[in-house]
mmCIF file as gemmi writes it, N, C-alpha and C atoms, coordinates in Angstrom:
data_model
loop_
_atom_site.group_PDB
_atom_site.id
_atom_site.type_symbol
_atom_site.label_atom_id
_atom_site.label_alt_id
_atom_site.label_comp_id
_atom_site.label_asym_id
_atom_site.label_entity_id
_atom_site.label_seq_id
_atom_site.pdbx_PDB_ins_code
_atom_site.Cartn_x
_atom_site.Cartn_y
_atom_site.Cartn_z
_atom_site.occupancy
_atom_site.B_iso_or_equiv
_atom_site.pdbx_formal_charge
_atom_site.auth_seq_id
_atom_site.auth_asym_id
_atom_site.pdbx_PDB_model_num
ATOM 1 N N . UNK Axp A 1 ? 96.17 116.945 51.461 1 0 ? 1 A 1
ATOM 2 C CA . UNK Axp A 1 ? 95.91 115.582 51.868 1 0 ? 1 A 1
ATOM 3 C C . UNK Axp A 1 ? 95.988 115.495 53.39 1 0 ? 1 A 1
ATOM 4 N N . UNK Axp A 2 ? 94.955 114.722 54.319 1 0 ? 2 A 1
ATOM 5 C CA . UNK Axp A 2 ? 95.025 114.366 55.7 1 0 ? 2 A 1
ATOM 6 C C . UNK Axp A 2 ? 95.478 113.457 55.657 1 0 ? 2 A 1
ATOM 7 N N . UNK Axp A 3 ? 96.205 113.321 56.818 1 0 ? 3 A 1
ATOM 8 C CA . UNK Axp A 3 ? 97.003 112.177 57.39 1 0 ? 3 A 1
ATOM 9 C C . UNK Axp A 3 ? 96.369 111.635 58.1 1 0 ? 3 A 1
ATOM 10 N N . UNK Axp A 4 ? 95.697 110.363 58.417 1 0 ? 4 A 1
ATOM 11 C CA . UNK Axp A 4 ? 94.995 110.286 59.775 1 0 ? 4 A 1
ATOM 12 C C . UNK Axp A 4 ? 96.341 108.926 60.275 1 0 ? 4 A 1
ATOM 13 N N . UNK Axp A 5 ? 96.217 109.237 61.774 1 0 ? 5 A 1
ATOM 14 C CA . UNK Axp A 5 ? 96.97 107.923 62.76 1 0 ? 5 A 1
ATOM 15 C C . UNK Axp A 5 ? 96.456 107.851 64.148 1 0 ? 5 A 1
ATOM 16 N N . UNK Axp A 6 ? 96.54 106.884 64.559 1 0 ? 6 A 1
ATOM 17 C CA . UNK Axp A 6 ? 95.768 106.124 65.928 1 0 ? 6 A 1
ATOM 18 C C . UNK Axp A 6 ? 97.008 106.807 67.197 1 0 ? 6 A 1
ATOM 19 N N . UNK Axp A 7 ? 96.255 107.875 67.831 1 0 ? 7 A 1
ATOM 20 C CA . UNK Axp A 7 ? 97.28 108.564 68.985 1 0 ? 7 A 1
ATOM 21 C C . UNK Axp A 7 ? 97.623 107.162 69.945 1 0 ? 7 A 1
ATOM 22 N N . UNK Axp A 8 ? 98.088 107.394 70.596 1 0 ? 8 A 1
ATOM 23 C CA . UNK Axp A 8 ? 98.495 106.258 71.6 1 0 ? 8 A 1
ATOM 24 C C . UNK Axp A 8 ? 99 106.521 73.079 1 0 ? 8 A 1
ATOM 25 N N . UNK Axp A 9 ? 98.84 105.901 73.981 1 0 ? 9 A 1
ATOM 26 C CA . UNK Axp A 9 ? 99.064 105.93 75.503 1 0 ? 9 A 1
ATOM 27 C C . UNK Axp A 9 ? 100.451 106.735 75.441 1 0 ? 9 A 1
ATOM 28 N N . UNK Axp A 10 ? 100.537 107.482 76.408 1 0 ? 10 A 1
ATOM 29 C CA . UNK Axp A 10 ? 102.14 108.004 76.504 1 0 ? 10 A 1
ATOM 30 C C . UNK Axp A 10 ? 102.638 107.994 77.877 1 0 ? 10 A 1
ATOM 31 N N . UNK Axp A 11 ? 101.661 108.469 78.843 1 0 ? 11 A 1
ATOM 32 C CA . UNK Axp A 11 ? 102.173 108.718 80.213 1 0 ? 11 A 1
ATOM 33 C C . UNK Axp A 11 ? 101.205 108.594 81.04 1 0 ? 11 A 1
ATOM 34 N N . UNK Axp A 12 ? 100.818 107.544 81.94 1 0 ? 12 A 1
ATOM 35 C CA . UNK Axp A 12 ? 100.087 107.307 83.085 1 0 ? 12 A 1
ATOM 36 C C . UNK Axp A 12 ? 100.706 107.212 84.157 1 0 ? 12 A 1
ATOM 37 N N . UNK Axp A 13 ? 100.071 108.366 85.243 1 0 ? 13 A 1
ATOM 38 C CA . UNK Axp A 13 ? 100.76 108.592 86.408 1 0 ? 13 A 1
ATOM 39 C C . UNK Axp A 13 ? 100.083 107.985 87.226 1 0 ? 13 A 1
ATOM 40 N N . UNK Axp A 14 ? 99.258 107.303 88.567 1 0 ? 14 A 1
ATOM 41 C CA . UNK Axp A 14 ? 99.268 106.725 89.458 1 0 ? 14 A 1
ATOM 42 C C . UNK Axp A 14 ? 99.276 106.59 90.824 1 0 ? 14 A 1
ATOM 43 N N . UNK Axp A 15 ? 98.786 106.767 91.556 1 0 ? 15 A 1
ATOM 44 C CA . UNK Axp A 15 ? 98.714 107.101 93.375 1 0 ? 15 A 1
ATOM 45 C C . UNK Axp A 15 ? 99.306 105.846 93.597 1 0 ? 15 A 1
ATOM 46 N N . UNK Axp A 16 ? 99.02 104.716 93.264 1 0 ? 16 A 1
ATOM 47 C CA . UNK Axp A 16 ? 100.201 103.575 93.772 1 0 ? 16 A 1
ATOM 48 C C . UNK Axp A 16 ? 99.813 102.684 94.951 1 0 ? 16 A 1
ATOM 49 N N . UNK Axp A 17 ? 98.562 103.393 95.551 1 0 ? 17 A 1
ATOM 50 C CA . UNK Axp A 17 ? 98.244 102.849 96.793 1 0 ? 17 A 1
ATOM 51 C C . UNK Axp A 17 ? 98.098 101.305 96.725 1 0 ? 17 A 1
ATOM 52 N N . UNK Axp A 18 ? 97.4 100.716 96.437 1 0 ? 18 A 1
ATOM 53 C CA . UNK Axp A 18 ? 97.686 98.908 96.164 1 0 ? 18 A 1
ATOM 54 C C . UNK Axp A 18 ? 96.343 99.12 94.718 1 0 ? 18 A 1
ATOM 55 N N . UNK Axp A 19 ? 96.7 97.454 94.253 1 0 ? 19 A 1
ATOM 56 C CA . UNK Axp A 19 ? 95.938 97.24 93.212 1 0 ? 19 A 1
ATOM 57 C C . UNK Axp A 19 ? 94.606 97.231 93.255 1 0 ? 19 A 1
ATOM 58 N N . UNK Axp A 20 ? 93.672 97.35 94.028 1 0 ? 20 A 1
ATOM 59 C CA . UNK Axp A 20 ? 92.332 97.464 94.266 1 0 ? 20 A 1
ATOM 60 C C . UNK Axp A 20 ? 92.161 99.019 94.384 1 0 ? 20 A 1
ATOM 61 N N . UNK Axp A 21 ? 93.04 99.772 94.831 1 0 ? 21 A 1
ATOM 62 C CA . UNK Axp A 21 ? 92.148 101.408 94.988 1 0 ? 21 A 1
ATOM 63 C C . UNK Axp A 21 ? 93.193 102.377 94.291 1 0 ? 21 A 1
ATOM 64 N N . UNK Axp A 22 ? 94.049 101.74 92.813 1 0 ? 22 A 1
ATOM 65 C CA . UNK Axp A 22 ? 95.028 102.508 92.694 1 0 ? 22 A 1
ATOM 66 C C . UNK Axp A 22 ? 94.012 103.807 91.659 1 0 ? 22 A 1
ATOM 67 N N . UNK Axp A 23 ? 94.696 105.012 91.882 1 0 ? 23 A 1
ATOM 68 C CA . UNK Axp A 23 ? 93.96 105.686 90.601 1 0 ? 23 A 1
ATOM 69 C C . UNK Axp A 23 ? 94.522 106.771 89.76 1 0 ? 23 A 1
ATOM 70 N N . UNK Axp A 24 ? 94.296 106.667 88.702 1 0 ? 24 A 1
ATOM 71 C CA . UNK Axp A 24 ? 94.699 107.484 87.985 1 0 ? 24 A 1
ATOM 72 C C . UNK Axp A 24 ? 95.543 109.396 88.544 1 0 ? 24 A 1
ATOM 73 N N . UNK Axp A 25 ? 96.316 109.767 88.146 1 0 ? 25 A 1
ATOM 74 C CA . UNK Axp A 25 ? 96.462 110.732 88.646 1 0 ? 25 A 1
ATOM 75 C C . UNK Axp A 25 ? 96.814 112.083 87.274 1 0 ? 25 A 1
ATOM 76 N N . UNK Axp A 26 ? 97.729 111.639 86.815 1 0 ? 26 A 1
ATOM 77 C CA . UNK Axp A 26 ? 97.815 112.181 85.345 1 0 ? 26 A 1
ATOM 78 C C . UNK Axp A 26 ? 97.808 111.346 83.972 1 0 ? 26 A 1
ATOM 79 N N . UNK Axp A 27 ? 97.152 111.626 83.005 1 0 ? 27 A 1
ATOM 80 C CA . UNK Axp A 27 ? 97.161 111.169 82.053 1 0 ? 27 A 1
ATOM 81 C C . UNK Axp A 27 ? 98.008 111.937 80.415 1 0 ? 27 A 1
ATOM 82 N N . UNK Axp A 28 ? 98.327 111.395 79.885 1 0 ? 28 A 1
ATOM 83 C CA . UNK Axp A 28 ? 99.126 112.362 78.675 1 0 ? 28 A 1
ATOM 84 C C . UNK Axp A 28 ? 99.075 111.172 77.359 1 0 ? 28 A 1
ATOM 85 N N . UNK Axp A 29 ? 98.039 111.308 76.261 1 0 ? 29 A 1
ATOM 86 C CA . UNK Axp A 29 ? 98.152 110.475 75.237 1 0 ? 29 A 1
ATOM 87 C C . UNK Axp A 29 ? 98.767 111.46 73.915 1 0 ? 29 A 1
ATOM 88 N N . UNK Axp A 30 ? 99.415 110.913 73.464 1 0 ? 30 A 1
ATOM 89 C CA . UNK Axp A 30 ? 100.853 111.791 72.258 1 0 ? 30 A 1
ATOM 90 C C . UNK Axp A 30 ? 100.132 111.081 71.438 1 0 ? 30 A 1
ATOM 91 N N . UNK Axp A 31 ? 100.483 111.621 70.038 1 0 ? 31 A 1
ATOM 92 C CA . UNK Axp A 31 ? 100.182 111.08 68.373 1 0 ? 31 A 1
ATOM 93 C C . UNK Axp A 31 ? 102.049 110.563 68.677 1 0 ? 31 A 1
ATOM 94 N N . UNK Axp A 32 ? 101.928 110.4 67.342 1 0 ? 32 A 1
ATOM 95 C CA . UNK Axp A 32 ? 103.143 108.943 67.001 1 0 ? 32 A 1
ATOM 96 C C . UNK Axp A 32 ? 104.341 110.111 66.835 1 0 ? 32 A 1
ATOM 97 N N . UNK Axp A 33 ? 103.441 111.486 66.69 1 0 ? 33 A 1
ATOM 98 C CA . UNK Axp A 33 ? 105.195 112.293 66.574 1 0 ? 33 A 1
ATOM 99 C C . UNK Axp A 33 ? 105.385 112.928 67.54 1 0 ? 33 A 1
ATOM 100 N N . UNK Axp A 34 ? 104.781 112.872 68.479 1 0 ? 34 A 1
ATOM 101 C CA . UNK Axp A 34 ? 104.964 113.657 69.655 1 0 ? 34 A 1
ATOM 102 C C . UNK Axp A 34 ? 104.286 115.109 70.061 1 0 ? 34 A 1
ATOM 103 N N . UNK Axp A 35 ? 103.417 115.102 69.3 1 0 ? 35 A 1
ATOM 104 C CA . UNK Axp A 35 ? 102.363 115.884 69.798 1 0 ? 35 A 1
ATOM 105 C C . UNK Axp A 35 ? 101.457 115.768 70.569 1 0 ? 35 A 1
ATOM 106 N N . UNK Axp A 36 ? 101.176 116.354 71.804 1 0 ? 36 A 1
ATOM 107 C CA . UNK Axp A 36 ? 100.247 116.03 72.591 1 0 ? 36 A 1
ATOM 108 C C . UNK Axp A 36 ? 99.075 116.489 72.379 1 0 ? 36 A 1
ATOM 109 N N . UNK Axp A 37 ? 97.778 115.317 72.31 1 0 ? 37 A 1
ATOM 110 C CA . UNK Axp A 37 ? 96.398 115.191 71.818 1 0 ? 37 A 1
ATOM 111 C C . UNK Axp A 37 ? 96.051 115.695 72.674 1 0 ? 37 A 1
ATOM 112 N N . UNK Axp A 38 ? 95.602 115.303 74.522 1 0 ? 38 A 1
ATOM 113 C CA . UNK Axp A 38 ? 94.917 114.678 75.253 1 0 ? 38 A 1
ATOM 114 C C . UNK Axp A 38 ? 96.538 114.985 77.099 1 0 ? 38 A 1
ATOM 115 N N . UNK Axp A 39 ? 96.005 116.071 77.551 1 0 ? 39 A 1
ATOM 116 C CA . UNK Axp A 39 ? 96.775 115.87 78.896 1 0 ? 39 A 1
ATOM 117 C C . UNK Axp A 39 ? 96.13 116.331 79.882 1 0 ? 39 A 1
ATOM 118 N N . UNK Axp A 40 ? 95.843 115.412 81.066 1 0 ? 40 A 1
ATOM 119 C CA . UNK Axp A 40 ? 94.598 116.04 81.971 1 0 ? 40 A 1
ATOM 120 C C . UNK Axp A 40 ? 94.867 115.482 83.343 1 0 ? 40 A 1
ATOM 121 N N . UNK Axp A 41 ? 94.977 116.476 84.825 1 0 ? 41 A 1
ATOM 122 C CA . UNK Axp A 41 ? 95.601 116.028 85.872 1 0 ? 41 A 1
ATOM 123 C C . UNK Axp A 41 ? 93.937 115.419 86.456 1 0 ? 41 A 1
ATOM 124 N N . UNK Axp A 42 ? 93.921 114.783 87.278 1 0 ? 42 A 1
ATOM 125 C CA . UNK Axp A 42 ? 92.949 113.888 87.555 1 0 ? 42 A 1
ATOM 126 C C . UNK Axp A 42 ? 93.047 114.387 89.328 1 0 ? 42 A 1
ATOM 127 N N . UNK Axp A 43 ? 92.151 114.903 90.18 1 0 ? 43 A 1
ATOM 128 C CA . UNK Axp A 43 ? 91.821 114.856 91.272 1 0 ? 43 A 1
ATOM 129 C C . UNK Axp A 43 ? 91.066 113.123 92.014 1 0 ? 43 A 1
ATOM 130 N N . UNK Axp A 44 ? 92.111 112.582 92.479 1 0 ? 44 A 1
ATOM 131 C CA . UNK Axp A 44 ? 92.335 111.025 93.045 1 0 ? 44 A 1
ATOM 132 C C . UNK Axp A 44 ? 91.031 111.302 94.064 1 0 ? 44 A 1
ATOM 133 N N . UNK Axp A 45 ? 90.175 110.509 94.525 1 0 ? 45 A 1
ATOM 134 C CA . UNK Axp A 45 ? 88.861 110.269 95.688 1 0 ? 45 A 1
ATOM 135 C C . UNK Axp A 45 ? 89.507 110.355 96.77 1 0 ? 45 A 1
ATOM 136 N N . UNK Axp A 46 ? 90.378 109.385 96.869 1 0 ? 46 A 1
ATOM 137 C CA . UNK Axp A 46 ? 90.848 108.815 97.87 1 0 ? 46 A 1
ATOM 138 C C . UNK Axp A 46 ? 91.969 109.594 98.12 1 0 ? 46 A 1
ATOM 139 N N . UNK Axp A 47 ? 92.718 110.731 97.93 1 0 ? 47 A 1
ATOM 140 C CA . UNK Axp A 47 ? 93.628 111.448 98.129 1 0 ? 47 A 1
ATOM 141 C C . UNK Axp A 47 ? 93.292 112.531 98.982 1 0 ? 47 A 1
ATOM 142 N N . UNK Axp A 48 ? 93.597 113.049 100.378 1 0 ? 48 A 1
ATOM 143 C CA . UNK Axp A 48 ? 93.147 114.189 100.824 1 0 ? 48 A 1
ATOM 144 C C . UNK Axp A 48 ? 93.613 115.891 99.777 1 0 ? 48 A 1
ATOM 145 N N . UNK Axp A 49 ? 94.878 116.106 99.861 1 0 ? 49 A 1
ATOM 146 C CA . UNK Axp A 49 ? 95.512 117.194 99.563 1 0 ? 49 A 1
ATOM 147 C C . UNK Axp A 49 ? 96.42 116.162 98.202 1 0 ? 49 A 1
ATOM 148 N N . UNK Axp A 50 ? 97.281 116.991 97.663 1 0 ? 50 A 1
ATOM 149 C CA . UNK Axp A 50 ? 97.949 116.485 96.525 1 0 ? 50 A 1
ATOM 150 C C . UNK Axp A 50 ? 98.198 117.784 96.163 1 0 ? 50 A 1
ATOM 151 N N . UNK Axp A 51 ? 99.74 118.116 95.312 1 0 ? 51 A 1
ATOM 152 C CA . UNK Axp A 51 ? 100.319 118.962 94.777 1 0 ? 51 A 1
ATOM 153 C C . UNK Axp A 51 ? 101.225 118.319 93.525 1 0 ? 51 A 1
ATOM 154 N N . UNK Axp A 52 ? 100.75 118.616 92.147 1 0 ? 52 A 1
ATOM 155 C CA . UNK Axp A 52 ? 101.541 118.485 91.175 1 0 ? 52 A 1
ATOM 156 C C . UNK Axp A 52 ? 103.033 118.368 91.196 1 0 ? 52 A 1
ATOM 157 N N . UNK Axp A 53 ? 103.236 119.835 91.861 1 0 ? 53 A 1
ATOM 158 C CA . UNK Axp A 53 ? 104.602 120.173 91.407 1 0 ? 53 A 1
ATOM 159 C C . UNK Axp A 53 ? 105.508 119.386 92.435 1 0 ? 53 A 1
ATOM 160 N N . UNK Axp A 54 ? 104.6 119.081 93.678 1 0 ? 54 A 1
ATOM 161 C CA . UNK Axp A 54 ? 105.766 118.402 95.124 1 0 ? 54 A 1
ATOM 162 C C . UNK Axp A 54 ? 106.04 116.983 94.835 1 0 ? 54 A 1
ATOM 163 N N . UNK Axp A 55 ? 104.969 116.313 93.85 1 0 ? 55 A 1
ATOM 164 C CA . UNK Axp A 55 ? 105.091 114.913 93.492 1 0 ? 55 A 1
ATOM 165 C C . UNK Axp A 55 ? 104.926 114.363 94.98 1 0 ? 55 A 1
ATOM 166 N N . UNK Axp A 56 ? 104.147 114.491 95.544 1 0 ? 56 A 1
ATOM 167 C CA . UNK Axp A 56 ? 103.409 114.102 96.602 1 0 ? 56 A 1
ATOM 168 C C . UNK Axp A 56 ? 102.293 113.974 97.455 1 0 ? 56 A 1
ATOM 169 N N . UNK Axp A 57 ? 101.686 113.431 98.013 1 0 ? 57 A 1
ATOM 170 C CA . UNK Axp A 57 ? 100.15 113.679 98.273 1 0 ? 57 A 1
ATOM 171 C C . UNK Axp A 57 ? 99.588 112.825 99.665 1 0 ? 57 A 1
ATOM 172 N N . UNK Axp A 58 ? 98.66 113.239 100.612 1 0 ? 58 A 1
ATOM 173 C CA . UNK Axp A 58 ? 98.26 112.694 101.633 1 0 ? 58 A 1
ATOM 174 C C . UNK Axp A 58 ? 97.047 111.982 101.611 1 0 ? 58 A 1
ATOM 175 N N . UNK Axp A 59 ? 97.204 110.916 101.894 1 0 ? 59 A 1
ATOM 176 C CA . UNK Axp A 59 ? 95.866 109.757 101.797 1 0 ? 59 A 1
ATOM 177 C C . UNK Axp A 59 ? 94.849 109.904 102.985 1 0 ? 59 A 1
ATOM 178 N N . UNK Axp A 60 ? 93.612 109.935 102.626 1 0 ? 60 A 1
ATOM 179 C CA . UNK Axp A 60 ? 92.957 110.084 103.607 1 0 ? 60 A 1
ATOM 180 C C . UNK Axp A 60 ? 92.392 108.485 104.934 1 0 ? 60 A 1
ATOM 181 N N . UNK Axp A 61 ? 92.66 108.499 105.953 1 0 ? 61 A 1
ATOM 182 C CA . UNK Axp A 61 ? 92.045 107.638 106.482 1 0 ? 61 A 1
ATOM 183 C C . UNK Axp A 61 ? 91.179 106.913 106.207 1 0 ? 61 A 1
ATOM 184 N N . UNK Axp A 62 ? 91.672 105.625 105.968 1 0 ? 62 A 1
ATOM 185 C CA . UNK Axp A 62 ? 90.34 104.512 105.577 1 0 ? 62 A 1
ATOM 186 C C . UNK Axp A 62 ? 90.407 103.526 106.71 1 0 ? 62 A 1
ATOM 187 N N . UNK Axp A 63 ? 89.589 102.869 106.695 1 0 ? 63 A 1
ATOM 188 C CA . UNK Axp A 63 ? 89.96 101.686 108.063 1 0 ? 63 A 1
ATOM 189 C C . UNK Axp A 63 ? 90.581 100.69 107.223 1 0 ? 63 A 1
ATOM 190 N N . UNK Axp A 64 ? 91.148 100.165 108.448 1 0 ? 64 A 1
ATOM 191 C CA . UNK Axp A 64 ? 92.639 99.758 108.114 1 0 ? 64 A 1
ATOM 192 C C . UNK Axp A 64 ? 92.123 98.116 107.604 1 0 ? 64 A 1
ATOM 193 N N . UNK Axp A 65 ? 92.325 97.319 106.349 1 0 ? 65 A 1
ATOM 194 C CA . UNK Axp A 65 ? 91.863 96.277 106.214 1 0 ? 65 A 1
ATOM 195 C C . UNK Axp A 65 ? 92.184 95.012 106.624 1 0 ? 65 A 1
ATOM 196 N N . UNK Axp A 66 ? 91.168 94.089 106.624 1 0 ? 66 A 1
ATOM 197 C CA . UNK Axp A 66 ? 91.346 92.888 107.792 1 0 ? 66 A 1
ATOM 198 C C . UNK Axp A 66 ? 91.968 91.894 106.939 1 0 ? 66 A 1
ATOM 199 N N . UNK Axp A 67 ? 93.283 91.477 107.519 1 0 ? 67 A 1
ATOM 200 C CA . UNK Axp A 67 ? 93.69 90.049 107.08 1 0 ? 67 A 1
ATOM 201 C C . UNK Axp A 67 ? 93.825 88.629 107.667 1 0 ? 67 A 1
ATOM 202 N N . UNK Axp A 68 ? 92.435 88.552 107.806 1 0 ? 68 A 1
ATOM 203 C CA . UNK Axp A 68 ? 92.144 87.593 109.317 1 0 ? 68 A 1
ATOM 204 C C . UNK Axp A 68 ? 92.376 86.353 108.445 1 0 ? 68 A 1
ATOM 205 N N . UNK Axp A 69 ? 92.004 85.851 107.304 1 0 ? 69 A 1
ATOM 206 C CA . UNK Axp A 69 ? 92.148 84.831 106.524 1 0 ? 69 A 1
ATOM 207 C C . UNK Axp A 69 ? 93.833 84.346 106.488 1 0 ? 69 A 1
ATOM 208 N N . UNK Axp A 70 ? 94.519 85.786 105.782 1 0 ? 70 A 1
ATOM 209 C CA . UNK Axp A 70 ? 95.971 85.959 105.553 1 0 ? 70 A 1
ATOM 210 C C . UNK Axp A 70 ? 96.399 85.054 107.18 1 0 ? 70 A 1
ATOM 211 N N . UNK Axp A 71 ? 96.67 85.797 108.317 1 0 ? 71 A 1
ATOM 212 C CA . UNK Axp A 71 ? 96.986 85.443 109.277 1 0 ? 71 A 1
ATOM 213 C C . UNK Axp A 71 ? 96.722 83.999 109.597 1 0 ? 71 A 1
ATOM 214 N N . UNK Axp A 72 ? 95.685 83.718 109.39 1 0 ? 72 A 1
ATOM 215 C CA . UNK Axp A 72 ? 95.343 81.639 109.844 1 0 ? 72 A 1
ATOM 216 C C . UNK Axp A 72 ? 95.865 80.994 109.281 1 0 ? 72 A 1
ATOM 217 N N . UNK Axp A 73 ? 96.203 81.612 107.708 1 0 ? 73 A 1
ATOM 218 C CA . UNK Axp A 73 ? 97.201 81.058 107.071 1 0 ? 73 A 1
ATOM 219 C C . UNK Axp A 73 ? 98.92 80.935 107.236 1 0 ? 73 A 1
ATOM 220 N N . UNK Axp A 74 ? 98.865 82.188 107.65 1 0 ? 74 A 1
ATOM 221 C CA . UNK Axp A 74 ? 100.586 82.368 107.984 1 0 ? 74 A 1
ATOM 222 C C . UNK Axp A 74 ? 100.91 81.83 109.479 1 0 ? 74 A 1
ATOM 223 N N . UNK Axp A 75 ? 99.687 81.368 110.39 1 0 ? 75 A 1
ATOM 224 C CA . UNK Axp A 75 ? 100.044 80.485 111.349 1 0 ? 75 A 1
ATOM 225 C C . UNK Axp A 75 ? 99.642 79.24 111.613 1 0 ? 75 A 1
ATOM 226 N N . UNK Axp A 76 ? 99.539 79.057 110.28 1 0 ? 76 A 1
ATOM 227 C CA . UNK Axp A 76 ? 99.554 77.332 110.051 1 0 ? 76 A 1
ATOM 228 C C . UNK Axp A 76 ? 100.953 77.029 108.911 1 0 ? 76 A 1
ATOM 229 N N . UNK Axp A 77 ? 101.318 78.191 108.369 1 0 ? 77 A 1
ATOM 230 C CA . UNK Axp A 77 ? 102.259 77.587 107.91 1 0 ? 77 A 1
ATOM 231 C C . UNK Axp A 77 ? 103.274 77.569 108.75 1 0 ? 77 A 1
ATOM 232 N N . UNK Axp A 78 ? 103.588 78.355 109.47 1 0 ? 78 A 1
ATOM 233 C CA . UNK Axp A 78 ? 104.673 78.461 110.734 1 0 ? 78 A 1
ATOM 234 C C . UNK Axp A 78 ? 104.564 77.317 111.553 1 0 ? 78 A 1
ATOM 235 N N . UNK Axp A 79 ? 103.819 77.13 112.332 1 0 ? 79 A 1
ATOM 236 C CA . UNK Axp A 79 ? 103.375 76.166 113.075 1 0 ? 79 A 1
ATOM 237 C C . UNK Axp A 79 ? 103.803 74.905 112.247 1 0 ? 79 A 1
ATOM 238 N N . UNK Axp A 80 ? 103.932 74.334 110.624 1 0 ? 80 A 1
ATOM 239 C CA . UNK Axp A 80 ? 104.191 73.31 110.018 1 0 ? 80 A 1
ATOM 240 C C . UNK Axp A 80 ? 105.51 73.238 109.923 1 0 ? 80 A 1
ATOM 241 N N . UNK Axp A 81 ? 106.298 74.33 109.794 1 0 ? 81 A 1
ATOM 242 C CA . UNK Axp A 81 ? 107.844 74.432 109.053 1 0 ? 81 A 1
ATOM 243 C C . UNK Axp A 81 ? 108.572 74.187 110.773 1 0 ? 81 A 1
């Protein structure tokens, strides 16, 4: 007799950089007993170098983004308080 069951998410790893360019880095989906289906390290775009084992990695230069909106805002609220 087969058993069939729906594997499920187990371990998503993450570059962390902010919520618009975060990306995947390792993935690991387990069945319900702990067997691993599915484990695959992911080479990030936006990462220059990266090493598994150092749990660390160098981001490559992007230009630096504008918070010209943010700022008119944070000196009008200053300017009020």
């Amino acid at each position: 007799m087969v058993k069939c069951y729906t594997p499920f998410i187990y371990w998503i790893d993450t570059t962390g950089l902010d919520w618009q360019s975060d990306e995947i880095i390792h993935l690991t989906i387990t069945d319900l007993f702990g067997n691993i289906v599915f484990s695959h390290l992911f080479k990030p775009v936006k990462i220059e170098s990266w090493d598994p084992t150092q749990q660390g990695f160098h981001t490559k230069a992007l230009a630096p983004p504008t918070y010209s909106i943010y700022n008119k805002l944070r000196v009008v609220l200053v300017k009020s308080f």
